[in-house]
C-alpha positions as CSV (number, residue, x, y, z in Angstrom):
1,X,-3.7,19.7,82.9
2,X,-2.8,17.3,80.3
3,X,-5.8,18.3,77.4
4,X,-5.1,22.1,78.6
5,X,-1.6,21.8,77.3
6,X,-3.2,19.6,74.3
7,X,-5.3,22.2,73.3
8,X,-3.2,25.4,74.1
9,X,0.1,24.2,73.6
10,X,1.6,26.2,76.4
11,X,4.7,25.0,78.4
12,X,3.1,22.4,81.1
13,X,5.7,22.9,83.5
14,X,6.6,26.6,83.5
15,X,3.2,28.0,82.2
16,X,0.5,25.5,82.8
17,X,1.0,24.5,86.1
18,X,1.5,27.8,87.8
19,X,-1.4,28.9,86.1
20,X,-3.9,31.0,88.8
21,X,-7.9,31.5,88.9
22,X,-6.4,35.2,88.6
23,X,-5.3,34.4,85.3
24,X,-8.3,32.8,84.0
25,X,-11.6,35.1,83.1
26,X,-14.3,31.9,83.3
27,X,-17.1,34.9,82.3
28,X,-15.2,35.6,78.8
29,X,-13.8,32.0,78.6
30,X,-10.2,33.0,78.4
31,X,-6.7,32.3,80.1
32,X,-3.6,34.7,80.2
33,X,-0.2,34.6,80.9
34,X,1.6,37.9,82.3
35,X,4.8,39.8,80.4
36,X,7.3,38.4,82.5
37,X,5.6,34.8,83.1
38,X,6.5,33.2,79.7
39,X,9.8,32.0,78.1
40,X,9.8,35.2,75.8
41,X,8.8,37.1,78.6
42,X,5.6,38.2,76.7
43,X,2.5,37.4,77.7
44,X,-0.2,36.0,76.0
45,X,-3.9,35.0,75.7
46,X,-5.7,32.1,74.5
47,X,-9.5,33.1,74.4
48,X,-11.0,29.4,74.6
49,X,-14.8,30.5,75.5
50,X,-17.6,28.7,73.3
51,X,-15.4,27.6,70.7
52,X,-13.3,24.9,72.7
53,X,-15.6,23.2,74.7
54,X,-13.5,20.9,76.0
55,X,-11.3,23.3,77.4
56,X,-14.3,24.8,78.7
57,X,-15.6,21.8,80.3
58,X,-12.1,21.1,82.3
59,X,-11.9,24.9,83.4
60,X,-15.4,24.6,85.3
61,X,-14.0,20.9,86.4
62,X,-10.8,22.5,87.8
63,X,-13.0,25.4,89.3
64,X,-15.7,22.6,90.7
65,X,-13.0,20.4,92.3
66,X,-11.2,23.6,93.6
67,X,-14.3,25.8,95.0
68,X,-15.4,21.8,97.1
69,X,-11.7,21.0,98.4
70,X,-11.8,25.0,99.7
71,X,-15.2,24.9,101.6
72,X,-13.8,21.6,102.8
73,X,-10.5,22.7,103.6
74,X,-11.3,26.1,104.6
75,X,-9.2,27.5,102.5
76,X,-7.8,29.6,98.9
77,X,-6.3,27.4,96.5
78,X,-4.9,30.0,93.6
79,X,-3.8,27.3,91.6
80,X,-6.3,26.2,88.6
81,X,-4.3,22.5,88.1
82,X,-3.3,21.2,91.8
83,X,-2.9,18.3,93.8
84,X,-5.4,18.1,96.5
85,X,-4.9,21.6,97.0
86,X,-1.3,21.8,96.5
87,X,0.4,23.2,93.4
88,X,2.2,20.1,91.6
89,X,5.2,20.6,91.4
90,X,6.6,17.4,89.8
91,X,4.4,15.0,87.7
92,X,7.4,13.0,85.9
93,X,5.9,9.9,87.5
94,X,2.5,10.2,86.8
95,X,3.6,11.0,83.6
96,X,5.7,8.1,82.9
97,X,3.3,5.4,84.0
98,X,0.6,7.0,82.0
99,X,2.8,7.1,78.8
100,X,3.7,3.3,79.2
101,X,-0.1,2.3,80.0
102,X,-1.2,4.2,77.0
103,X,1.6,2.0,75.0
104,X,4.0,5.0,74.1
105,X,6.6,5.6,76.9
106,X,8.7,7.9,74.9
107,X,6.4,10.6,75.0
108,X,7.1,13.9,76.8
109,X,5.1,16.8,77.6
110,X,6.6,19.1,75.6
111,X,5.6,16.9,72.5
112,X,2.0,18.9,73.2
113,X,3.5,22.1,72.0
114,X,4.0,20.2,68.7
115,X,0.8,18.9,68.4
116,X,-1.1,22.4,69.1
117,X,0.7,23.7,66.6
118,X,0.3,21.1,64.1
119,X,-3.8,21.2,65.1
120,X,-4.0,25.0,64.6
121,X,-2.2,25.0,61.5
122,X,-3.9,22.1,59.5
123,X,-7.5,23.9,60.8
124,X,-6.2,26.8,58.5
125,X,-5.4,29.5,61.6
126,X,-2.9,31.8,60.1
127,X,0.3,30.8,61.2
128,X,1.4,34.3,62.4
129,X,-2.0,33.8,65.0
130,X,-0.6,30.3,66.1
131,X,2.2,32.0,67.2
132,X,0.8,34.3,69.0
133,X,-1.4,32.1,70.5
134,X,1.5,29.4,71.3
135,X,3.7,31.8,72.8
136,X,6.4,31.3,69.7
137,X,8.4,34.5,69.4
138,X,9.8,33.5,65.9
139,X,9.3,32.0,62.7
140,X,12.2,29.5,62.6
141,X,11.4,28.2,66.0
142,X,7.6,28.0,65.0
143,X,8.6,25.6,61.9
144,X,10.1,23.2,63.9
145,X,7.4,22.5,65.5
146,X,5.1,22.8,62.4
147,X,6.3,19.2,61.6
148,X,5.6,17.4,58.4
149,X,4.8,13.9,57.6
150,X,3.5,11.5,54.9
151,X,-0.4,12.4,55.4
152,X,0.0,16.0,54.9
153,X,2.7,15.7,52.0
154,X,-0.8,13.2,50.9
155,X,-3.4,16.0,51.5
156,X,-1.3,18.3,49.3
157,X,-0.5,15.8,46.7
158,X,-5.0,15.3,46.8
159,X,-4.9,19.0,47.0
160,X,-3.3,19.6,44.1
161,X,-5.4,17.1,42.2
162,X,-8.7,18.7,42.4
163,X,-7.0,21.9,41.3
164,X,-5.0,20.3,38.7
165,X,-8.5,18.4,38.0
166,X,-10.0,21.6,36.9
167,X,-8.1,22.1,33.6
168,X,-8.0,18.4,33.0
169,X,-7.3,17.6,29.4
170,X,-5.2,20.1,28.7
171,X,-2.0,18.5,30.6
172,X,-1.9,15.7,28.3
173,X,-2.6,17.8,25.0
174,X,0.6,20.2,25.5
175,X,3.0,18.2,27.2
């Protein structure tokens, strides 16, 4: 659940964990969310297939674990992120404990949200498919999220210098 919503950056609570097999195409390698599911009410699909591997490789977990705890059960478990069967419902705990073990107990879910957007833009996806693949309705919402700190204002500064680099000489000469 928790490198599902790393990677997508879709809601944990409201869109990850009610997520259903139904809503996942394990042939194509993609996962949707309905009109009507969402907090924009429109829905959305993140086609993860062979270019996210490791969102691959927890899908067929998830589907393993699920398809062994229903032969042993004898029975359909819809949810794709569950508790021994049962949809969670409330992971605050969990989630706590394994903030303070990792050594950052100020962490929250939602702080995935920021970070998928902040991975898809620095890997140069177009910010208007980010959004789409986010679930971000608008732009001003979208650039809060977009965050920027020191190593990026870095990049751009080094950025810059290679292109600045490629009229050297003349900077000094007219200035």
């Amino acid at each position: 659940m928790v490198t599902f919503g790393y990677l997508t950056g879709w809601r944990i609570q409201s869109e990850v964990l009610p997520l259903t097999w139904a809503r996942v195409d394990r042939q194509t390698g993609s996962g949707r969310l309905d009109p009507g599911t969402t907090k924009n009410d429109e829905g959305r699909i993140f086609p993860y297939g062979e270019y996210l591997p490791e969102l691959q490789a927890v899908i067929e977990t998830q589907w393993a674990v699920t398809k062994a705890l229903e032969q042993a059960e004898g029975r359909i478990i819809p949810c794709v992120f569950h508790r021994h069967g049962r949809p969670i419902r409330d992971f605050r705990a969990a989630w706590q404990s394994a903030c303070r073990a990792a050594g950052h107990p100020y962490r929250i879910p939602h702080d995935f949200r920021r970070t998928a957007v902040r991975n898809l833009v620095r890997a140069g996806v177009p910010e208007q498919t980010a959004m789409q693949l986010t679930g971000h309705k608008t732009r001003s919402v979208f650039d809060r999220y977009d965050i920027i700190n020191e190593t990026d204002l870095r990049e751009a500064v080094r950025k810059l210098g290679l292109a600045a680099g490629t009229v050297s000489g003349t900077i000094g000469q007219t200035g």
